[in-house]
N, C-alpha and C positions, 0 to 999 in steps of 0.2 A: 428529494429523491424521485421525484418526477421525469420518467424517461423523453428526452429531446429527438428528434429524427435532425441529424444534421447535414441532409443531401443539400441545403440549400447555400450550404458556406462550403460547399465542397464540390460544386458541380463542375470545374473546370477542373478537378483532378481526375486522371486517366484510373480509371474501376478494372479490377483482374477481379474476379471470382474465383477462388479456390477451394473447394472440400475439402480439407483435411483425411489425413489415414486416421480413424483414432482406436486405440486402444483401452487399454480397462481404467487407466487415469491420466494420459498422454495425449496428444494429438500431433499429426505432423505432415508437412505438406510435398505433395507429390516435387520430384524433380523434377518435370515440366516447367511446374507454376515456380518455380524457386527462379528454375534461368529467366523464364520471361521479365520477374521479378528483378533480378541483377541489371537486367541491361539499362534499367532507370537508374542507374549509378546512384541510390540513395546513401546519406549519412547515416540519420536514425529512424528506427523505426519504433512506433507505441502501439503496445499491446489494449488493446479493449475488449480484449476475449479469450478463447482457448482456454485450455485446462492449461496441468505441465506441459510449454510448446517444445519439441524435441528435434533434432535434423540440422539441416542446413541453414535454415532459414534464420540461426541465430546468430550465423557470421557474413548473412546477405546482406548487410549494411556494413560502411568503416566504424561505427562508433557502437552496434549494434541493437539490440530491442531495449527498451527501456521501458520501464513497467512499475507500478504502485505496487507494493503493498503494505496495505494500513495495516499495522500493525509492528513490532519491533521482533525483528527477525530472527535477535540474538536470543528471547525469552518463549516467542509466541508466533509458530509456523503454521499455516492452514486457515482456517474459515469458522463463522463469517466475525466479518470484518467488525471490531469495535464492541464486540457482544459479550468475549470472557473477558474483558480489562470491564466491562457493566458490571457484569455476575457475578465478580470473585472480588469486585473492589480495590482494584490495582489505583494506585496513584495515579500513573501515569500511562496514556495512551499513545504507541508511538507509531509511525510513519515513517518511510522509506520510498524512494526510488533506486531502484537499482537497474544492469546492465542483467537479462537473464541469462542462466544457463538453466543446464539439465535441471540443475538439481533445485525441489522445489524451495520457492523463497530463499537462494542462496547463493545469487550473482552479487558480481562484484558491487560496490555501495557508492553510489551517485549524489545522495544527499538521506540524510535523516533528522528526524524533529520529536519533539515528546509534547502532550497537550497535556492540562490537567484532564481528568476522567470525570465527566458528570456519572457520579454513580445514583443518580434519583433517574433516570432519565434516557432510557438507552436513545433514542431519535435522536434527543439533544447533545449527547455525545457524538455521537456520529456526523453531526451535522456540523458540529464544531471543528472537529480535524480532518474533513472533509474537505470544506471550503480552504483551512489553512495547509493541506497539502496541493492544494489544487494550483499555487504558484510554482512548484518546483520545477515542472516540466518548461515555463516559459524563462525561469531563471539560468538553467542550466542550459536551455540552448544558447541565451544569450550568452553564457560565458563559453560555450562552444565555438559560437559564429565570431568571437573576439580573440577567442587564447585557440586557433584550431590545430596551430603546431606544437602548443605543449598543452593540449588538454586534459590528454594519460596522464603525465606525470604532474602534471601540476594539481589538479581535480581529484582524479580518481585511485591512482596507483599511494597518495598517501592516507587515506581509508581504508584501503586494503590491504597498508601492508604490514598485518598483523593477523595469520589465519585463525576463523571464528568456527567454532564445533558447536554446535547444536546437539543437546544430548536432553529437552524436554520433549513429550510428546506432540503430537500431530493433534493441532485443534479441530474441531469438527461441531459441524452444529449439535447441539445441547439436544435430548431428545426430553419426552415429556415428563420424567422422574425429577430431571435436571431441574427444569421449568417450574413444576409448582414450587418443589422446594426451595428456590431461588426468589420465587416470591411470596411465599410465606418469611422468608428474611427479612427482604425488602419491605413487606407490610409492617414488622414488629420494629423496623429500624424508622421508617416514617413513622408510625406511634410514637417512638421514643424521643423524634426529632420536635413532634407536634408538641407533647407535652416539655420538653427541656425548654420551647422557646415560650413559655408560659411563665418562668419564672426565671429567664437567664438572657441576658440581650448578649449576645454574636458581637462583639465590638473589636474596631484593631485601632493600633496607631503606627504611624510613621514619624520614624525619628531618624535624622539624619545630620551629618554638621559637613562641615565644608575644611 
């Protein structure tokens, strides 16, 4: 999780600076910097910032913004990322890219995956579906820059075409109530784990026939 500066794999791409308008949980950028933006005739664009991005700026590309977010959008909208699939002991931890719109976490679906959940370990979980989301962006262009006359309908429009209602709430970081008692869990569940493997050995098999 060590931040990279990447000017140097990037120095031949032409830099706009833009401030954003931002509002109380939105952000959106002036129509100046949107045309200037259009005239590079871009396909896609990836998001590495902003809050909710709102305006124009989400139809200034043909294929438009394409954006993460870890986590599975049909269960678990909001922040931070990989922390309540830790806390609450979800199976599984899932991951998305998708096309944005307005509405938070709930653009169209470009690709999605599920990880098992290290629940001993929040770093190690994170670091896990981190790294294994971190292909999809190079995959899907590829199948962009291959299929670019039927990428809508081949890719995208049949993942979507079944409307998704999100009706849990808005995750939000855990404040400090949350926190100890989360790990007063966590401690009584590692006790429980320390002393089971004292007298129980973990063993599997695979059996399979042909």
């Amino acid at each position: 999780f060590q931040l990279k500066n990447a000017t140097s794999i990037l120095n031949t791409v032409p830099l706009i600076n833009a401030t954003p308008i931002q509002k109380k949980f939105s952000d959106k950028l002036e129509d100046a910097d949107i045309d200037k933006i259009k005239q590079y005739d871009i396909d896609v664009f990836l998001r590495f910032g902003f809050r909710i991005l709102k305006g124009d700026i989400l139809s200034a590309a043909k294929y438009g913004v394409w954006s993460y977010h870890h986590g599975d959008n049909k269960i678990n909208r909001g922040m931070p990322a990989g922390t309540w699939e830790f806390l609450e002991k979800w199976p599984t931890t899932g991951s998305i890219l998708q096309i944005l719109s307005e509405e938070l976490d709930g653009g169209d679906l470009l690709y999605q995956s599920q990880s098992a959940t290290n629940t001993s370990y929040l770093n190690e979980n994170r670091n896990s579906y981190y790294w294994k989301s971190a292909s999809f962006v190079p995959r899907m262009l590829k199948k962009l820059h291959d299929n670019r006359d039927t990428f809508m309908e081949q890719y995208v429009r049949p993942l979507n075409a079944h409307p998704e209602f999100y009706s849990s709430r808005l995750y939000k970081s855990p404040g400090n109530r949350v926190i100890l008692k989360k790990i007063f869990t966590k401690g009584i569940d590692a006790l429980k784990t320390k002393l089971s493997s004292l007298f129980y050995l973990n063993q599997w098999q695979l059996m399979y026939s042909f």
